[in-house]
N, C-alpha and C positions, 0 to 999 in steps of 0.2 A: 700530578693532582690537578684537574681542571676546576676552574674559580670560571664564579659568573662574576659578566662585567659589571661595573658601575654602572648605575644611571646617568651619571656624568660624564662620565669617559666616552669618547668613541666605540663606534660596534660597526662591525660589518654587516653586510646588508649584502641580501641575493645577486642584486647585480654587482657585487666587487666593491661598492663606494665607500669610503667610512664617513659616519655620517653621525650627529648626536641626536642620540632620541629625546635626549629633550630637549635640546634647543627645536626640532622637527616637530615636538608634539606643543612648543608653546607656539611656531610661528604659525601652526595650524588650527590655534585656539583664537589666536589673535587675528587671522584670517577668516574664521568661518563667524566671530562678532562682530567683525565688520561689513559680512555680507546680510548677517541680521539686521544693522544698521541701515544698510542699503536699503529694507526688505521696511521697516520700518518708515523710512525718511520719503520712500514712492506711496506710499498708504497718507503722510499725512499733510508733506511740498506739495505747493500747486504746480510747480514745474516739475513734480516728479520727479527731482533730484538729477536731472538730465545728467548736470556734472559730475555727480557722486560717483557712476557707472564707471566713465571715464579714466577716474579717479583711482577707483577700485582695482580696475586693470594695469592702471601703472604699479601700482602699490602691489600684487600679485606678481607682475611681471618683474620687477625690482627685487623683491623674495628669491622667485625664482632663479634667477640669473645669478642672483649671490651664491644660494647654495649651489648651484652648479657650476661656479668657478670655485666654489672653495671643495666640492667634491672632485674637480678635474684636478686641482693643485694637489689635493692629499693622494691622490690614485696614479701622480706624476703623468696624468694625461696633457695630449694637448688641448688648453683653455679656447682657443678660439673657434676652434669649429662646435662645440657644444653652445659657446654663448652666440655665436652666427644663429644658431638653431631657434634657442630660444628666444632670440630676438625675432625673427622672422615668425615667430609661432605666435607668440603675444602681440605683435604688430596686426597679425590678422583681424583677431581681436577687439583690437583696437580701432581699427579702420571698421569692421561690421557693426558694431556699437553705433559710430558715425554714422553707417547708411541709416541704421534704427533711428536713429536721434533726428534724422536732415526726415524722413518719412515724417513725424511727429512734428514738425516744422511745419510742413508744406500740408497737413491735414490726411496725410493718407495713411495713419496709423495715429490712434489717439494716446493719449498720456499713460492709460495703466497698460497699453497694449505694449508700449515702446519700452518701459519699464522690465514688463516679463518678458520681451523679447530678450532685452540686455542681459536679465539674470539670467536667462538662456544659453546667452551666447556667453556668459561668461564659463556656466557651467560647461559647457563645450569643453571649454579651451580649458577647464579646470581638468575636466575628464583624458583629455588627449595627452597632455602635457603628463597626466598622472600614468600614460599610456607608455610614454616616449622616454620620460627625464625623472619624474620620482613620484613612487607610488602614492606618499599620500597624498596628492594632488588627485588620482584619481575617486578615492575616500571623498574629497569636498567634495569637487564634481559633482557627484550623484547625490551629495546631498542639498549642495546648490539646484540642482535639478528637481530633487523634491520640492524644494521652496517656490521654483517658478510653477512648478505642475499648481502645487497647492496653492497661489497668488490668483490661479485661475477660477478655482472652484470654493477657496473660503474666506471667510473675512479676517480683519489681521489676528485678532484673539486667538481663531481656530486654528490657523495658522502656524502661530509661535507652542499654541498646545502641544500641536504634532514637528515642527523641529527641534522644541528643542531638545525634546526626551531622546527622538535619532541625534543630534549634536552631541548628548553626552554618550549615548551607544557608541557614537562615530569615535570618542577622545577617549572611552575603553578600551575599542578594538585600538587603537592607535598605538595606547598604554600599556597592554598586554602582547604587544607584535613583537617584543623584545629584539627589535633589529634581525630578525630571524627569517 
């Protein structure tokens, strides 16, 4: 007789990992309000929140790496060369932020340019990582990417209009992927 999983319980997932959906679909709740935050904080900081960016991608990167060693250990893979990866992956990251940030320094890119370059480049690395190491990463990604698009062409109200209704699209589709 086949039973569907728990919510709570582990479930396997297309690539082999056992993973919980909802610990995955809170830390992806909790990551896409913090890039609201972000999205928010360069609209209203005179410094554009330079640091917050920074910040951001530790805290991403830190997510990441956890669940990718706690997916390597459950899947009795070896842990090192997956977090070598993600290190390396988020480090990019990290350091392109910097050139954006050192541009906005020195005057050749100005504050909301360096901003939307950031959530740019964060969305990148959101999308890649979701390419490489765990799908919903690439979910944010593209929604981070909507935010930069839309940081270009509306003001912040019109903005939070149009993500957050895709934010909660994104945490249905998320909720209904039943590890499947």
């Amino acid at each position: 007789m086949a039973t569907t999983p728990s919510p709570n319980r582990a479930t396997t997932t297309p690539d082999g990992t056992r993973s919980s959906l909802k610990v995955d679909l809170w830390l992806f709740i909790i990551m896409l309000v913090l890039a609201l935050v972000g999205v928010g904080i360069t609209q209203v900081e005179h410094a554009g929140g330079k640091l917050y960016w920074l910040f951001l991608v530790l805290v991403y990167a830190g997510i990441s790496v956890a669940r990718a060693w706690q997916g390597a250990k459950e899947r009795g893979a070896p842990v090192w060369p997956m977090i070598r990866a993600q290190v390396f992956h988020w480090l990019g990251a990290l350091v392109a932020i910097n050139i954006v940030l050192y541009y906005e320094s020195v005057d050749i890119a100005s504050r909301g340019a360096a901003a939307d370059y950031s959530l740019l480049i964060l969305a990148l690395s959101c999308y890649l990582a979701g390419v490489h190491f765990n799908w919903s990463y690439l979910l944010l990604g593209a929604l981070l990417a909507v935010m930069a698009v839309g940081l270009g062409y509306l003001d912040q109200l019109s903005l939070y209009a149009l993500v957050i209704p895709l934010a909660v699209l994104a945490v249905w589709v998320f909720a209904r992927r039943k590890g499947t």
